[in-house]
C-alpha distance (Angstrom), angle and dihedral (degrees) to the residues before:
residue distance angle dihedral
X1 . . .
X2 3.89 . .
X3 3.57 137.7 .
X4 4.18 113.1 -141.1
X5 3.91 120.2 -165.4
X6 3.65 107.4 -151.7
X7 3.86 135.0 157.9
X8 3.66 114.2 -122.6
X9 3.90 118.0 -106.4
X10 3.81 90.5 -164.9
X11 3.84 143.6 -92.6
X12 4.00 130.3 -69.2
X13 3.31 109.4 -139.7
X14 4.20 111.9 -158.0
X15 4.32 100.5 165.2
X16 3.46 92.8 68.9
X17 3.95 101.1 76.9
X18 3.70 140.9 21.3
X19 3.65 94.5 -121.8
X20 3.78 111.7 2.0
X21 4.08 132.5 72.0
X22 3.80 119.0 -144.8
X23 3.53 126.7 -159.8
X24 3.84 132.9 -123.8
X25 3.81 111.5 -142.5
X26 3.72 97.4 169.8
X27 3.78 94.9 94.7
X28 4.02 98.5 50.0
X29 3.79 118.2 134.7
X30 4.62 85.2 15.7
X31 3.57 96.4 141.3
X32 3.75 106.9 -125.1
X33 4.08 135.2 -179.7
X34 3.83 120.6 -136.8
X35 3.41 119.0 -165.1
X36 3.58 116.7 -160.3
X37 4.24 114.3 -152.1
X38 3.40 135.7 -143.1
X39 3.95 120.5 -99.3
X40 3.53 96.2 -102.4
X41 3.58 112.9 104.6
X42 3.80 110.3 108.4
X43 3.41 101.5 -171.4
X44 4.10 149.1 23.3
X45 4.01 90.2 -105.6
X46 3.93 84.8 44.5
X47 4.11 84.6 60.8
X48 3.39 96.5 28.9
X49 4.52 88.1 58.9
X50 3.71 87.0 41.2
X51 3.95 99.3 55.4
X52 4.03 87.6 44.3
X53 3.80 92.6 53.9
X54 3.79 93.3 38.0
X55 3.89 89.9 53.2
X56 4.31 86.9 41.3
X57 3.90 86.0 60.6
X58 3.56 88.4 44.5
X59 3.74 101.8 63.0
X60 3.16 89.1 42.7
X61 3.49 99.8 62.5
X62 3.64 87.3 45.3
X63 4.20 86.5 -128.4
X64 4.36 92.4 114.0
X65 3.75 127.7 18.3
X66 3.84 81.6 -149.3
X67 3.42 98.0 -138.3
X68 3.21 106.1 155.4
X69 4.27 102.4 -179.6
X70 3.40 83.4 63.8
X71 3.84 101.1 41.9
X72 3.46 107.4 -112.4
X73 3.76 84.4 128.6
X74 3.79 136.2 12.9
X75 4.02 140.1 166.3
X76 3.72 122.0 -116.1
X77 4.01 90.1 -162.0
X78 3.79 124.3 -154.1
X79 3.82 120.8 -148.6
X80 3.52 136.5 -165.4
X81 3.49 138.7 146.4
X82 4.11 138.2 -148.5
X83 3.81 146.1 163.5
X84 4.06 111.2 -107.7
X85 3.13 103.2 -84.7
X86 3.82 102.5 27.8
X87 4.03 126.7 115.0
X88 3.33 115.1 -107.5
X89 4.02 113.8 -74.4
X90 4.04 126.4 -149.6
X91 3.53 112.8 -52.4
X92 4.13 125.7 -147.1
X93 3.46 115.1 -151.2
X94 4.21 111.9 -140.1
X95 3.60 102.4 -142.5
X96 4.40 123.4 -132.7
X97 3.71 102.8 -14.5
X98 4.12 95.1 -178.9
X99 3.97 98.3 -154.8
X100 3.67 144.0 25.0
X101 3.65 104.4 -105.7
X102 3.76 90.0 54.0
X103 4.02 88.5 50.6
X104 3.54 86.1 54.3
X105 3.62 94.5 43.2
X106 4.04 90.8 49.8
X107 3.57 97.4 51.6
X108 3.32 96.9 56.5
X109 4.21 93.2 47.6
X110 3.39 90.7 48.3
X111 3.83 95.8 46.6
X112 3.73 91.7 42.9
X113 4.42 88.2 45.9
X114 3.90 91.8 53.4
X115 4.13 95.8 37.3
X116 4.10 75.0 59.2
X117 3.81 96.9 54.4
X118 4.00 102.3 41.7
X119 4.33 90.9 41.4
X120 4.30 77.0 55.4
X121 3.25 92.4 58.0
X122 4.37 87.1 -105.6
X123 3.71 129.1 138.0
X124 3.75 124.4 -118.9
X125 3.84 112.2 -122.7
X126 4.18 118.9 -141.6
X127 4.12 89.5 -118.5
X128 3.84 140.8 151.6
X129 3.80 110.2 -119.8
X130 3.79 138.3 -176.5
X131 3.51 130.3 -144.2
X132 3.45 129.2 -123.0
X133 3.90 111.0 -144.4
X134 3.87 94.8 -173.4
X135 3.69 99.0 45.9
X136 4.40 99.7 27.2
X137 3.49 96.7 -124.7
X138 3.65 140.9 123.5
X139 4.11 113.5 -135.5
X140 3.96 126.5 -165.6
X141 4.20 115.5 -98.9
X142 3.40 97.8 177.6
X143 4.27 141.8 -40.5
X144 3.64 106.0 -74.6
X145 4.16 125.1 -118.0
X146 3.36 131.8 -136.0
X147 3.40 118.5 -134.0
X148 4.23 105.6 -87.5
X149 3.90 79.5 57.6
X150 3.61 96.3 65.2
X151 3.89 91.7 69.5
X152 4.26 91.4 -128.1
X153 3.85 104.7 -169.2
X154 4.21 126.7 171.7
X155 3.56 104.6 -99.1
X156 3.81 113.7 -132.0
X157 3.31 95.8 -150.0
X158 3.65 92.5 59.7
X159 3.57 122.9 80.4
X160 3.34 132.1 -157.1
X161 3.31 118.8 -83.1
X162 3.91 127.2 -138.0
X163 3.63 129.1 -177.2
X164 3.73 117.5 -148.2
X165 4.22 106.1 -135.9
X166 4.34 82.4 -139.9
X167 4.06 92.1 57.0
X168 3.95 86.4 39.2
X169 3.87 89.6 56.3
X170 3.79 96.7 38.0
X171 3.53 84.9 59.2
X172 3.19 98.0 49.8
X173 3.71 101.0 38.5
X174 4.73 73.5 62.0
X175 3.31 107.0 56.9
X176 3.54 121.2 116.4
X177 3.39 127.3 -118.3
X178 3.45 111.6 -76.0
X179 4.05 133.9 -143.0
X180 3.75 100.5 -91.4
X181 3.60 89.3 44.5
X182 3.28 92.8 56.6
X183 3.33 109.3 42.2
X184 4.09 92.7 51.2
X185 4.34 79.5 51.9
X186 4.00 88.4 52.1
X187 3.66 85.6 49.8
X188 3.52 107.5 54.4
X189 3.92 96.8 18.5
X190 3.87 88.7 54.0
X191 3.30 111.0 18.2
X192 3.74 103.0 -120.6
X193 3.57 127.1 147.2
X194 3.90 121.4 -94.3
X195 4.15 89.7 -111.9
X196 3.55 86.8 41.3
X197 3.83 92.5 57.7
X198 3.41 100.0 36.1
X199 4.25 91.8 59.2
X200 4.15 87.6 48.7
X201 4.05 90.5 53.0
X202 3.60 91.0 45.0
X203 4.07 82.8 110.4
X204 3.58 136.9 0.6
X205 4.12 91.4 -111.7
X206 3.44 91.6 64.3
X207 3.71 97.8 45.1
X208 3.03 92.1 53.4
X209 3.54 103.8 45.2
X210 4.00 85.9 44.7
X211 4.09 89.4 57.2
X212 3.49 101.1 50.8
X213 4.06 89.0 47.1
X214 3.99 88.2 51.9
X215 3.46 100.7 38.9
X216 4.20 106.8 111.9
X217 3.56 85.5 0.4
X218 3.90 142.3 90.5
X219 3.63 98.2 -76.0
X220 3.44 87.4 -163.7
X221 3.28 96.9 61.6
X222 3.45 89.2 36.4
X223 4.11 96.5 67.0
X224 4.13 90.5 33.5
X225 4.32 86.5 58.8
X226 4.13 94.7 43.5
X227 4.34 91.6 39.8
X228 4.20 88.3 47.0
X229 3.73 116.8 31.9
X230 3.29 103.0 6.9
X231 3.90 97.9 49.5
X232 3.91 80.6 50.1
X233 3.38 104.3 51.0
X234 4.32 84.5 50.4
X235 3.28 94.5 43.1
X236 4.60 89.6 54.2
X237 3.39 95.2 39.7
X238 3.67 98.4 54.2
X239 4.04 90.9 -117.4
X240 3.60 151.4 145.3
X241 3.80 140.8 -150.4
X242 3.64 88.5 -108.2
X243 3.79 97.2 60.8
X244 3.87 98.7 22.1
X245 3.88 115.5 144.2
X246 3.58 96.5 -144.2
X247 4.38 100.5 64.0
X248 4.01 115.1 -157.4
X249 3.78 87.9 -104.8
X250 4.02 86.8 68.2
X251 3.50 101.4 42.7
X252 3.63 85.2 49.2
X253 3.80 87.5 50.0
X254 3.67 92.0 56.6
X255 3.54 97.3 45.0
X256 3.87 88.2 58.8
X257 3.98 90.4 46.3
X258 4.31 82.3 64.1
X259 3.26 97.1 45.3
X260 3.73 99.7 56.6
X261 3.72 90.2 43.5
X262 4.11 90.6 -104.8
X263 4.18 87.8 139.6
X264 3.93 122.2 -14.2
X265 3.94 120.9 -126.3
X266 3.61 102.4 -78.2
X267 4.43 92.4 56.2
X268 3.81 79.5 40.2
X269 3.84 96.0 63.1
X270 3.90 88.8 44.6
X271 4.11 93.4 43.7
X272 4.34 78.1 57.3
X273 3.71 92.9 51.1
X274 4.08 89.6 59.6
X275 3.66 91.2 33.9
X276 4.04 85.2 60.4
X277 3.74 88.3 37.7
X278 3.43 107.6 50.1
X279 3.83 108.3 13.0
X280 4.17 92.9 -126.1
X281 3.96 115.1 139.5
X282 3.98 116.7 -104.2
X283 3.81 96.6 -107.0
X284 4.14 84.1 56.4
X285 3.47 94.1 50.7
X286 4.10 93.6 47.9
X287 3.44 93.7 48.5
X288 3.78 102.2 47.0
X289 3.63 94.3 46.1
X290 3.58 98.1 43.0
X291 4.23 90.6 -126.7
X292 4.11 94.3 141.9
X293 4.01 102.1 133.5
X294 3.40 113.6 -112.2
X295 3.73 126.9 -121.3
X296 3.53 105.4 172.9
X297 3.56 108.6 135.0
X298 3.35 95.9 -153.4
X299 3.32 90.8 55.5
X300 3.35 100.1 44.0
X301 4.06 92.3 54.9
X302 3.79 92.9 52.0
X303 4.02 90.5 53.5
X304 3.91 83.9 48.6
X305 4.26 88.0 58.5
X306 3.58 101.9 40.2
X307 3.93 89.3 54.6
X308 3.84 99.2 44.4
X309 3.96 89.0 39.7
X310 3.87 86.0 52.7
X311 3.35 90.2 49.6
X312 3.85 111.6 48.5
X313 4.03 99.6 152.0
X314 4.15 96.8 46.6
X315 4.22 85.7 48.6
X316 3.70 81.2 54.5
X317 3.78 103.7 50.8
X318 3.61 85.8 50.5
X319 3.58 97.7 55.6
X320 3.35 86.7 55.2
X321 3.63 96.4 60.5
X322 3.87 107.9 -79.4
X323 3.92 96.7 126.4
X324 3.55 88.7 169.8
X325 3.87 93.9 84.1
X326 3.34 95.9 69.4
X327 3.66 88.2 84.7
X328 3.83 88.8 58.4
X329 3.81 92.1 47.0
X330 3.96 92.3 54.2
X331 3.54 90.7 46.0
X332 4.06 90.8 57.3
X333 3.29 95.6 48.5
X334 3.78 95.2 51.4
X335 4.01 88.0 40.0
X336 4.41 82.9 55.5
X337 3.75 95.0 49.7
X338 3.69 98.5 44.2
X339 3.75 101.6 -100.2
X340 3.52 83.8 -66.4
X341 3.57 109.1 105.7
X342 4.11 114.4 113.2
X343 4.00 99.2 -102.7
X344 3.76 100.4 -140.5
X345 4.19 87.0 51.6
X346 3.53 91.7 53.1
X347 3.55 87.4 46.6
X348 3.75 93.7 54.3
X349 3.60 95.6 36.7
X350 3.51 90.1 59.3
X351 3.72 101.5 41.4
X352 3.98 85.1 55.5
X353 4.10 94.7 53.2
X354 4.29 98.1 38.3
């Protein structure tokens, strides 16, 4: 594996016309890194888990925003294809592929193309190809070199460059903690599962944002609140962390509000909707809507009555040994106090009068 610091000589651009490429000069003279892989991918969801955790590590270094659509970062992609067992045949290299589903979707055309020419008794030519998103092929560019044909020459500009071992280590000793680091950390620091982990480290926003949620909190709950509703509510509204309505500080707000009892989960997932709606902190939202649960005994006792007086023949049935109604009873005296009655009350008040 090697790391090549180039400058950018621009961008071809072949989506823009039927029959004619264009060329980007915006990025000339960007200095960019290539890094050229081993040959040990085996196949397109091989590449395609590669590029993802290449770009991960990336972002987190802060060297790439990774974004490919915009080409920050692309895949030159080199394919060849053998029987087990066989050297390595010609290879075709499939030119600026600008994102990961397209690598994946490459490979496998240009695997599939030259499978096609040596089962026909054809030989595969070393060539530079594109790839065709709209019609999943690969298409010839231009023969391809080998390496004397490129015309390398020292540049005298360039001087050599030497590393010193000290700045090597300092640097080293600085980096900041990277996605497989943290993810093993979220695991046995918080206890979440390994896929659980893995989707929270998928960037450094979200890290970051899940930490400062989970810190003095249940962490737990912490990553099950930002993987369901809060993934949700991004996910409809077209979002990202970056301009989210609902900051870290107020989900971590609202998390607090359940655990001291403040609302129970049901108001909770109703206090999110107008937290996504409207922007206002959880402690607003309570307040102005009167939503804190209620755990009033008294209260509580004389919900209990009015449902099992309403409901003579169901208090009956499960006398008589249908403890499956309970269910329905709890869920009648929640539906008469608003959803606002303290669960585990209702619970016990009920248990008490059936």
């Amino acid at each position: 594996t090697r790391l090549h610091l180039e400058q950018d000589a621009g961008k071809s651009l072949h989506d823009q016309h039927p029959t004619k490429s264009f060329i980007d000069l915006n990025r000339s003279g960007v200095a960019l890194m290539e890094i050229v892989s081993e040959p040990d991918l085996r196949t397109p969801e091989e590449a395609g888990a590669y590029l993802r955790k290449l770009r991960t590590i990336l972002r987190y270094l802060g060297t790439c925003d990774g974004n490919m659509e915009e080409g920050s970062m692309r895949a030159d992609v080199n394919v060849s294809v053998r029987k087990h067992g066989e050297p390595f045949r010609t290879r075709c290299e499939v030119k600026n592929v600008n994102s990961v589903r397209f690598v994946m979707q490459a490979i496998e055309a240009e695997a599939a193309r030259q499978v096609d020419v040596w089962e026909s008794g054809g030989t595969v030519q070393q060539e530079t190809r594109l790839f065709d998103p709209a019609r999943n092929e690969t298409r010839s560019l231009r023969s391809k070199e080998d390496a004397h044909d490129y015309r390398y020459f020292p540049d005298p500009d360039l001087l050599p460059l030497v590393l010193d071992e000290a700045w090597v280590a300092e640097l080293r000793a600085n980096l900041p903690e990277l996605p497989d680091a943290k993810r093993a950390r979220f695991v046995s620091q918080h206890g979440l599962s390994p896929y659980d982990a893995a989707v929270l480290v998928a960037d450094q926003e979200t890290a970051a944002f899940y930490e400062t949620v989970a810190t003095g909190r249940d962490a737990k709950l912490a990553a099950n609140w930002m993987m369901g509703d809060f993934f949700a509510a991004l996910n409809r509204t077209g979002r990202s962390i970056g301009d989210s309505p609902v900051s870290a500080a107020s989900l971590g707000q609202l998390l607090d509000l359940l655990a001291d009892q403040t609302i129970n989960g049901r108001i909770a997932k109703e206090v999110f909707e107008a937290m996504v709606d409207t922007g206002d902190g959880p402690a607003v939202i309570v307040d102005a809507r009167g939503l804190r649960q209620v755990t009033d005994t008294g209260a509580i006792d004389a919900a209990v009555d009015a449902v099992l007086a309403a409901n003579p023949d169901k208090l009956a049935e499960y006398r008589s040994g249908k403890d499956k109604l309970f269910g329905f009873f709890v869920g009648q005296v929640m539906k008469a106090m608003g959803g606002k009655g303290n669960p585990a009350l209702v619970n016990d008040a009920l248990k008490a009068r059936l």
